[in-house]
Structure formats: structure tokens, C-alpha cells
Short mmCIF file of the C-alpha atoms (twelve columns), coordinates in Angstrom:
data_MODEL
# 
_entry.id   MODEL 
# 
loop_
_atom_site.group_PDB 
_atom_site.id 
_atom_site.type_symbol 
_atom_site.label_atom_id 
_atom_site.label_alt_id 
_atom_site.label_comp_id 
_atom_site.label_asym_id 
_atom_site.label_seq_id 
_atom_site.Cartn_x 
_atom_site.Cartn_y 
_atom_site.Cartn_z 
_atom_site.pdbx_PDB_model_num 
ATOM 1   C CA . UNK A 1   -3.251  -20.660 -5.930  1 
ATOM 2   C CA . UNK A 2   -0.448  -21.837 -8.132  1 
ATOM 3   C CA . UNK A 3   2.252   -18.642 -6.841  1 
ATOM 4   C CA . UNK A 4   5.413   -17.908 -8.516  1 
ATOM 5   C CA . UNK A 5   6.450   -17.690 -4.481  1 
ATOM 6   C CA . UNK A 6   5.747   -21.893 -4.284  1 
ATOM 7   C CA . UNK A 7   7.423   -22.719 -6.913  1 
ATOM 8   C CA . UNK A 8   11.276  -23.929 -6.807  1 
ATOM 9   C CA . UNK A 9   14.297  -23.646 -9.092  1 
ATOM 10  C CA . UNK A 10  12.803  -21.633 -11.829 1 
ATOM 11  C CA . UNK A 11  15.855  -19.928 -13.256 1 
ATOM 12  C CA . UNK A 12  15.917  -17.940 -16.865 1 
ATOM 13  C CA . UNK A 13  17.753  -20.406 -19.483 1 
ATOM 14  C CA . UNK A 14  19.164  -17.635 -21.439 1 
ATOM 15  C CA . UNK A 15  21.001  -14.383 -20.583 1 
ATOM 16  C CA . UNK A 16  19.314  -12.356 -23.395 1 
ATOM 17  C CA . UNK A 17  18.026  -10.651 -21.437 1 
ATOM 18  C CA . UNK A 18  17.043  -10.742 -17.452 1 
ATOM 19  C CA . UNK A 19  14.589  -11.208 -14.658 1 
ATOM 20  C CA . UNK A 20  15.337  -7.973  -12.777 1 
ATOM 21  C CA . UNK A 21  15.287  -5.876  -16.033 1 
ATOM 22  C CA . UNK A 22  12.080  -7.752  -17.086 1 
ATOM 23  C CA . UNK A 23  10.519  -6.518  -13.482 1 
ATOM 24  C CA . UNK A 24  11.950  -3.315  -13.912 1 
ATOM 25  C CA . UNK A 25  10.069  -2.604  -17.410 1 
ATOM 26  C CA . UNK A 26  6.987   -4.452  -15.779 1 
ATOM 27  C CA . UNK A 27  6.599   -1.833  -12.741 1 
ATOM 28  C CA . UNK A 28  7.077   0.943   -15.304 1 
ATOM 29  C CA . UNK A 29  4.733   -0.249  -17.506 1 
ATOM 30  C CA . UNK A 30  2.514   -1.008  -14.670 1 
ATOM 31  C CA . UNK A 31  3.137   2.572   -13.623 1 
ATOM 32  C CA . UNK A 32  2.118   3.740   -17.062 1 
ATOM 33  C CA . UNK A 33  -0.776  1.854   -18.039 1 
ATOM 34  C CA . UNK A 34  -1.852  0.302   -14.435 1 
ATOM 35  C CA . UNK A 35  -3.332  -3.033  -14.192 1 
ATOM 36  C CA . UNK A 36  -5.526  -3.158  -16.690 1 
ATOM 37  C CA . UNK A 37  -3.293  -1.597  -19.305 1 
ATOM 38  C CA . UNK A 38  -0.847  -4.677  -18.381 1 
ATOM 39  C CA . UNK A 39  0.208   -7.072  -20.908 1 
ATOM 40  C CA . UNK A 40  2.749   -9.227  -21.898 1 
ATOM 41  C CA . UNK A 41  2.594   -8.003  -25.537 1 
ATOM 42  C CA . UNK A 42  3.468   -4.239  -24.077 1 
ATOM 43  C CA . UNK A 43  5.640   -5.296  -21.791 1 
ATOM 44  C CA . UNK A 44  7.880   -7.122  -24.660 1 
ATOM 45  C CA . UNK A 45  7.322   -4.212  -26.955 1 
ATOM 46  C CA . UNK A 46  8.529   -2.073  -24.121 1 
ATOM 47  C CA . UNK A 47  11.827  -4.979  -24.415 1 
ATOM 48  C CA . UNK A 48  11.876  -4.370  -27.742 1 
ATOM 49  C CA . UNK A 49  11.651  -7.988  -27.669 1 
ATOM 50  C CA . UNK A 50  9.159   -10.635 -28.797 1 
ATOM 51  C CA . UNK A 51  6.400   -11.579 -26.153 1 
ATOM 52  C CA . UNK A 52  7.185   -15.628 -26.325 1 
ATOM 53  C CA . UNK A 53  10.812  -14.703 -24.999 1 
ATOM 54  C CA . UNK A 54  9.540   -13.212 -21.687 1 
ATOM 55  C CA . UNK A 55  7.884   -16.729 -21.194 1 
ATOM 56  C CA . UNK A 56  11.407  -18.044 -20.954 1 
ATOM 57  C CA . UNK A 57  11.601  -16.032 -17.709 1 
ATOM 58  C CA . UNK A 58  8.279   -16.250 -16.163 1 
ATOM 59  C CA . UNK A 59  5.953   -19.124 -16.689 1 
ATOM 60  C CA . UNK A 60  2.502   -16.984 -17.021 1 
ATOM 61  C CA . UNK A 61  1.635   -13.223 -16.537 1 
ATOM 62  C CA . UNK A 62  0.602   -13.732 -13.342 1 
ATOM 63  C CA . UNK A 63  4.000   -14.206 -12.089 1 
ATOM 64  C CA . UNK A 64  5.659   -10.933 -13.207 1 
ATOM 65  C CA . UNK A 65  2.535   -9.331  -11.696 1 
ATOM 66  C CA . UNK A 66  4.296   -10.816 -8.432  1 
ATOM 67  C CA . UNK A 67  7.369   -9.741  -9.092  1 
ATOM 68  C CA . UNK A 68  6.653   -6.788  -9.543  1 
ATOM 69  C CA . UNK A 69  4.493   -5.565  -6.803  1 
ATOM 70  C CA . UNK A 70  6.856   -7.378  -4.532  1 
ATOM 71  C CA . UNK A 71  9.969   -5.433  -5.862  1 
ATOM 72  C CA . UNK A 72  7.532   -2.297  -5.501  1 
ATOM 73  C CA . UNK A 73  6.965   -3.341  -2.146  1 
ATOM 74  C CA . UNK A 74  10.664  -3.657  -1.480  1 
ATOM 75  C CA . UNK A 75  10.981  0.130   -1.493  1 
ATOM 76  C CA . UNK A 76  9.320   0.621   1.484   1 
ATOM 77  C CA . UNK A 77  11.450  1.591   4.656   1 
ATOM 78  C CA . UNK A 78  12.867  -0.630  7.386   1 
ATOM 79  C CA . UNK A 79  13.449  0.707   10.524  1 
ATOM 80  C CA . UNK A 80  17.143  -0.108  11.341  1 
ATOM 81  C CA . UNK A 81  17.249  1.561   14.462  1 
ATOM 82  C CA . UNK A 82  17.275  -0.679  17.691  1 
ATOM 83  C CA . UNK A 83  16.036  2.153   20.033  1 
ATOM 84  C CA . UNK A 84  12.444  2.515   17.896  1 
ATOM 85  C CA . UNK A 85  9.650   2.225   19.514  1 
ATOM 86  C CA . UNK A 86  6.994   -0.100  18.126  1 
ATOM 87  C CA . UNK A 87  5.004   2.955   17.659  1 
ATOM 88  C CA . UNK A 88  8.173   4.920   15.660  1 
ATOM 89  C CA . UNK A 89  8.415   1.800   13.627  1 
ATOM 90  C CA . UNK A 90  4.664   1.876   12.371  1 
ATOM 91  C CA . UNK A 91  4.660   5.382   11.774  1 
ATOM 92  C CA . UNK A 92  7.682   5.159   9.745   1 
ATOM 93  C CA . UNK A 93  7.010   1.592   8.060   1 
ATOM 94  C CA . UNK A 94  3.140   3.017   7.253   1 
ATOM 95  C CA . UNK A 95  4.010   6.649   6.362   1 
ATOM 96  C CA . UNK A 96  6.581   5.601   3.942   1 
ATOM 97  C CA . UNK A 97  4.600   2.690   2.567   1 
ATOM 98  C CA . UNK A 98  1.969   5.646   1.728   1 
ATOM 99  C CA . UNK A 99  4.696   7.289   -0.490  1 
ATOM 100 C CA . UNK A 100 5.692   4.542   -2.461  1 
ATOM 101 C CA . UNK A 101 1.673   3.443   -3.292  1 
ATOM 102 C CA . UNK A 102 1.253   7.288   -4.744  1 
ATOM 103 C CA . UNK A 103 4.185   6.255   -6.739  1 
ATOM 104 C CA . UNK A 104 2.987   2.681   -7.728  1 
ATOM 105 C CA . UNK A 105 -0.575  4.040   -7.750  1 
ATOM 106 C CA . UNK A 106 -1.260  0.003   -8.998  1 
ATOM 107 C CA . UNK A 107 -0.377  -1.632  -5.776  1 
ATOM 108 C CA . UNK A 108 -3.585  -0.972  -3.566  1 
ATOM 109 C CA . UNK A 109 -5.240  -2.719  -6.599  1 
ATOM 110 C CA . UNK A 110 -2.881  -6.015  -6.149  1 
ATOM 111 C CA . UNK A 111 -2.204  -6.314  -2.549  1 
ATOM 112 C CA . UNK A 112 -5.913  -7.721  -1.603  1 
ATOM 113 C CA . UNK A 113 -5.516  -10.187 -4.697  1 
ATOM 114 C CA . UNK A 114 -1.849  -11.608 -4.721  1 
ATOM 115 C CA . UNK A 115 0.054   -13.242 -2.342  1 
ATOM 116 C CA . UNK A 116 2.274   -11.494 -0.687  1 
ATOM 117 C CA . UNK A 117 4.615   -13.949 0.050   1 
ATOM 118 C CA . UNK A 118 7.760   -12.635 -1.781  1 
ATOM 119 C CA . UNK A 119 10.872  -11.647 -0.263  1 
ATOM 120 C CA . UNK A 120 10.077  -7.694  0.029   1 
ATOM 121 C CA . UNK A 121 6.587   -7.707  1.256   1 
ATOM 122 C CA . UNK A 122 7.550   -10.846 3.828   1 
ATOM 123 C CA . UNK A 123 10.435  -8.133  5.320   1 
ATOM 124 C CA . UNK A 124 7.709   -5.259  5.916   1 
ATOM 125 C CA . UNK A 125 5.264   -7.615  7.223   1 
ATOM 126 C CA . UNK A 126 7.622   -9.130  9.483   1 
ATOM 127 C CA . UNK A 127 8.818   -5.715  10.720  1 
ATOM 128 C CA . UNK A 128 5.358   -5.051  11.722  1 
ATOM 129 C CA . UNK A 129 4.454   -8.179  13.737  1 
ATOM 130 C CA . UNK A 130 7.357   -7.912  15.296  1 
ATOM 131 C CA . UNK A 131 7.476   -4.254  16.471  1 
ATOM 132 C CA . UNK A 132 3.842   -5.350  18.331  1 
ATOM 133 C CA . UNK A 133 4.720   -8.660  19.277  1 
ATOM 134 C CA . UNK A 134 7.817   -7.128  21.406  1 
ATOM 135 C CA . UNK A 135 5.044   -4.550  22.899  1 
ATOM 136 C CA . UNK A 136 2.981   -7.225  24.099  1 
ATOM 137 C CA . UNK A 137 0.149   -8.227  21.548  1 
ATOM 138 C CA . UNK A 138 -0.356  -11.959 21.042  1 
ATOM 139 C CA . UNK A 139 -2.429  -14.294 18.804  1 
ATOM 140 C CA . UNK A 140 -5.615  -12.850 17.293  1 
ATOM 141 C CA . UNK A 141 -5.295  -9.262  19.282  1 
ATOM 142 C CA . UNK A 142 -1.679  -8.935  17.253  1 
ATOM 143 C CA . UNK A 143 -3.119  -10.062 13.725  1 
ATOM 144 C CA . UNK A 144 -5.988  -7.860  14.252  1 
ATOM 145 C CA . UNK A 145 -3.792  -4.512  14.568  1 
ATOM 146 C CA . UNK A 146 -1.931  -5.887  12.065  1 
ATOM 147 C CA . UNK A 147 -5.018  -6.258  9.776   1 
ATOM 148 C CA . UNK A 148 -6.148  -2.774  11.379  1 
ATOM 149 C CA . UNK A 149 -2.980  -0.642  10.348  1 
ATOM 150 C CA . UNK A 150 -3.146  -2.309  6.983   1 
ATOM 151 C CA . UNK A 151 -6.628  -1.818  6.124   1 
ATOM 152 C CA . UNK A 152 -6.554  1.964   7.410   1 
ATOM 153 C CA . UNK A 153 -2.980  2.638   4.797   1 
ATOM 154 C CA . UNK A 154 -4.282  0.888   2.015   1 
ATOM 155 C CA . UNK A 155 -7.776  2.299   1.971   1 
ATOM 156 C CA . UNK A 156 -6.903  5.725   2.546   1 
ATOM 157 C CA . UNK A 157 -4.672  5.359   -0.158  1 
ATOM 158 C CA . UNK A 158 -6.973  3.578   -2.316  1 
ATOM 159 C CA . UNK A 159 -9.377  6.656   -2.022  1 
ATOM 160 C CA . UNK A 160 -6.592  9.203   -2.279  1 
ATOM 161 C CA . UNK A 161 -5.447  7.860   -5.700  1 
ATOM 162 C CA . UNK A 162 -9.526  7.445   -7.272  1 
ATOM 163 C CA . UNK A 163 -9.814  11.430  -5.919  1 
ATOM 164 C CA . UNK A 164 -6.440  12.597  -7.354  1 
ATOM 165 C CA . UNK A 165 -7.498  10.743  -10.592 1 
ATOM 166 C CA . UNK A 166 -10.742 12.769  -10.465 1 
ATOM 167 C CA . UNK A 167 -9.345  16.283  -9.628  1 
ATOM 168 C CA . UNK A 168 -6.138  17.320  -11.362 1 
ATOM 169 C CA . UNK A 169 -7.390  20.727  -11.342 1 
ATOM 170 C CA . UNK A 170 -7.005  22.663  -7.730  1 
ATOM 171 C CA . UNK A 171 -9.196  25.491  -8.808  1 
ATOM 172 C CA . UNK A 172 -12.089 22.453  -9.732  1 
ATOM 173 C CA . UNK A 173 -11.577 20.885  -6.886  1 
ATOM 174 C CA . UNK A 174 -11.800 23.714  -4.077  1 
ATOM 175 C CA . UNK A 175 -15.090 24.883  -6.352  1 
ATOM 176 C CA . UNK A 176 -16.259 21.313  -5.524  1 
ATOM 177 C CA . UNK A 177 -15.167 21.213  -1.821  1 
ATOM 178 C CA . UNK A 178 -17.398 25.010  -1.232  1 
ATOM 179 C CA . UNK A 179 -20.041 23.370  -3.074  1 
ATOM 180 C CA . UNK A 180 -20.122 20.248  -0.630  1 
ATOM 181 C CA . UNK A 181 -19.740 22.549  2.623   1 
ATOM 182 C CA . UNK A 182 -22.987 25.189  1.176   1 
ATOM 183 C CA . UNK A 183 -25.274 22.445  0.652   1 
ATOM 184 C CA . UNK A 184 -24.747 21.155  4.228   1 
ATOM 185 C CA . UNK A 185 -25.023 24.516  5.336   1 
ATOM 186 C CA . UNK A 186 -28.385 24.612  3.373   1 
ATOM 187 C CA . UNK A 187 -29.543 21.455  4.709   1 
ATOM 188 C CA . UNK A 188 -28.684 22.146  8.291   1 
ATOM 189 C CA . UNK A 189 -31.863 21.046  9.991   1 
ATOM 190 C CA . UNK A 190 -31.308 17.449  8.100   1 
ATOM 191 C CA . UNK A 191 -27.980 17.201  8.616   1 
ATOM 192 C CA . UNK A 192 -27.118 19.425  11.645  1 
ATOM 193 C CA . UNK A 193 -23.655 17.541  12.623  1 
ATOM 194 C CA . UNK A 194 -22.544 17.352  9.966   1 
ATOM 195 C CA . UNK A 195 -22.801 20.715  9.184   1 
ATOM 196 C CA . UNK A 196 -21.973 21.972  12.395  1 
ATOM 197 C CA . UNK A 197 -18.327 19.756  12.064  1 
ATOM 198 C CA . UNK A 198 -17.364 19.102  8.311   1 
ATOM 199 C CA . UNK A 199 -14.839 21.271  6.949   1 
ATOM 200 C CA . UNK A 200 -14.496 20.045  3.423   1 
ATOM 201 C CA . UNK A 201 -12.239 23.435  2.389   1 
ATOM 202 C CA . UNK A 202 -9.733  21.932  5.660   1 
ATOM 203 C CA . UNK A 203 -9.242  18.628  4.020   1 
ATOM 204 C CA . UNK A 204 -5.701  17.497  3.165   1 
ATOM 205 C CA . UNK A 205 -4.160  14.418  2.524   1 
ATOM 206 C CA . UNK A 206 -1.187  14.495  4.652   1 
ATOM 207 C CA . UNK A 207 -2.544  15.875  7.601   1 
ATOM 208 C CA . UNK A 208 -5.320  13.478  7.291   1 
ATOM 209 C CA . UNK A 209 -3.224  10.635  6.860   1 
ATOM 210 C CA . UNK A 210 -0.983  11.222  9.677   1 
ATOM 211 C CA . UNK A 211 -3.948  12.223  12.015  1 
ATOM 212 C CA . UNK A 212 -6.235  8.903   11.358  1 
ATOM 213 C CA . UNK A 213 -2.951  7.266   11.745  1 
ATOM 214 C CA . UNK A 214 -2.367  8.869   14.454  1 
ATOM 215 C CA . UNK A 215 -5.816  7.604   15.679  1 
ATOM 216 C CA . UNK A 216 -5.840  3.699   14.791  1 
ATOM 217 C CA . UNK A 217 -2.472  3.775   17.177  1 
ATOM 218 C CA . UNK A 218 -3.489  5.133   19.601  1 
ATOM 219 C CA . UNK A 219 -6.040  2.170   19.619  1 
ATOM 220 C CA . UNK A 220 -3.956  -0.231  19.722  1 
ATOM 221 C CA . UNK A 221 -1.931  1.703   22.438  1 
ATOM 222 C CA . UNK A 222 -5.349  1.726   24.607  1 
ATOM 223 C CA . UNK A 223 -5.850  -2.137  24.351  1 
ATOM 224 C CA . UNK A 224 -1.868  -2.582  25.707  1 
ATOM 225 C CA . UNK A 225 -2.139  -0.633  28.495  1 
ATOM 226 C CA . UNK A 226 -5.646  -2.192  29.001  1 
ATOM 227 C CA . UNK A 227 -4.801  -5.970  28.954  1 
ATOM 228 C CA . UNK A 228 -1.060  -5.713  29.218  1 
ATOM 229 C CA . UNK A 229 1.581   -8.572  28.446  1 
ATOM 230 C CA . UNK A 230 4.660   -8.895  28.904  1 
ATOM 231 C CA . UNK A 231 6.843   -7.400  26.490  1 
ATOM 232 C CA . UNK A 232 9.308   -9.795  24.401  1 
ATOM 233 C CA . UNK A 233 12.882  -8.479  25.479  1 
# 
């Protein structure tokens, strides 16, 4: 994969006008229009410049789609304080990572396809493998949660962002949840559990994020205390 992040010495030749206000425009645009709405034509037009002069900057789209999600990424939280737990700093690192992905609702759809490899998402990552290296996870067991924290943020997300797409309307959407919950009732002898146990009117985002959060650490709490290491001072 021919990354902007292997690539050496690329610097802008003139001062027209500049790679951070180029990636600024791009993760506005990006906000605006999402991937697929993503071009360099809009982005120069959003310049009010012409869409050859960006190239002077970046050498292909694919670079400023980069850029950009790795500035995005750059928003996200680090944990500064030295008394965190590694448990505090993936609650904090994940929960805030949430926020910013509502607010880049583009990201989920780049972060399984790009390499994140620039400076911002290299930071976060670190933070993580870190916090759970010092508790004691090693080699595949340690890339595993990692991959297991990941996957659970960025596919709750993912499914947050299609549903809030779907239902703007509060009204249309709690007519659609007591729709879900009478047919189960209705269909109780097929479905007994889960009409017995699904609430669809006591769904909520945040309290289901931070509850199935909640959940995939205490996982990963289970397997330390059941095959513990030593911790890294």
C-alpha cells in the first residue's frame, strides 16, 4: 500500500496556501458530504482554489483521506494522569473516541481501510497497548483485547450512526421501538426469550455504550486475574 505515512520529505513547494488548512477543509468537507461525497474538485472549490493546486500538497486523494482521519483521530483524549488505572485509561480513551466518531460520523468508514499509521492514531493506539501491557497482557492475549475494545467502539458506533441516519424523528422512532416489542409479545411461543427479556422502549445509546463497555472489560479483567503476569512497573 503506497501510504502517505511511508513516504519521506514531501513538503508543499508553495505557501499559497497550506497543508493543515487543506486538512482542515478536507475533514469539513468530509463531515459534510462523507466519503463518498469526497472529492478533490469540492474540496478545491471549498479553497476557492483550483483542484491541480491541492496536488502541489498531496500527491493523490488518497493521502488527504489520511490526513484527515488521522488529524480527526488526534482529537481523541490522552490520559495524562500517572495514577490511571489501565481500566480508567480505556474507559476514558474509548468513551471519548465514541464522541469524536458521532462528530466525524466518516471515520468508522476509514479506520478498517487506511492505515493508521499517522502521528495521532499511533498516540491512541500506543496509549492502549500500553495501559494493558503494564497490567500484565502479553503477545497475542494483549493484541486480542486490543482488537476486542476496538472492534466493540467502532461497531457500536458504526450501527449508532446507520440508526441515527434512519430515525431523526423521536416520535418515529419510539412508534418503531413499540412496534418491535408487540410483535415479540405476539410471537411469544416462537420467540419466548426474547420476549420475556427485550426491552426495545429501554434502549439508549449511552447507557448501552458504557454498559457493553463495561462488559468487554470486565473480560479482559477475568483473563488477568485468571492467568496473571507480572505487571510492567
Amino acid at each position: 500500500m503506497d501510504s502517505i505515512w511511508f513516504r519521506d520529505g514531501e513538503s508543499p513547494r508553495k505557501p499559497r496556501l497550506s497543508r493543515e488548512r487543506i486538512i482542515e477543509a478536507a475533514i469539513a468537507l468530509l463531515d459534510a458530504e462523507g466519503v463518498n461525497g469526497f472529492s478533490m474538485r469540492r474540496l478545491a472549490a471549498r479553497l476557492g482554489a483550483g483542484t491541480m493546486s491541492l496536488y502541489e500538497y498531496v500527491a493523490a486523494k488518497e493521502d488527504l483521506l489520511d490526513l484527515a482521519l488521522d488529524a480527526a483521530l488526534a482529537e481523541i483524549e490522552i490520559v495524562t494522569d500517572p495514577d490511571a488505572t489501565w481500566r480508567d485509561v480505556l474507559t476514558r480513551q474509548l468513551t471519548h473516541s465514541r464522541k469524536v466518531m458521532l462528530g466525524h460520523p466518516w471515520i468508522p468508514a476509514l479506520v478498517g481501510t487506511r492505515p493508521l499509521l499517522g502521528p495521532g492514531a499511533l498516540a491512541r493506539s500506543e496509549q492502549i497497548f500500553a495501559a494493558l501491557d503494564r497490567a500484565g497482557l502479553k503477545g497475542p492475549t494483549l493484541t486480542a483485547a486490543v482488537s476486542a475494545v476496538s472492534g466493540y467502539v467502532h461497531g457500536f458506533v458504526a450501527e449508532e450512526l446507520a440508526w441515527r441516519s434512519r430515525f431523526r424523528d423521536p416520535a418515529a422512532e419510539a412508534h418503531l421501538r413499540d412496534q418491535a416489542e408487540q410483535l415479540l409479545r405476539d410471537r411469544a411461543s416462537d420467540y419466548p426469550a426474547l420476549a420475556k427479556t427485550f426491552r426495545a422502549g429501554e434502549a439508549d445509546f449511552d447507557s448501552g455504550f458504557k454498559l457493553g463497555l463495561s462488559i468487554v472489560l470486565d473480560g479482559i479483567e477475568t483473563r488477568l486475574s485468571e492467568h496473571p503476569s507480572a505487571p510492567t512497573p
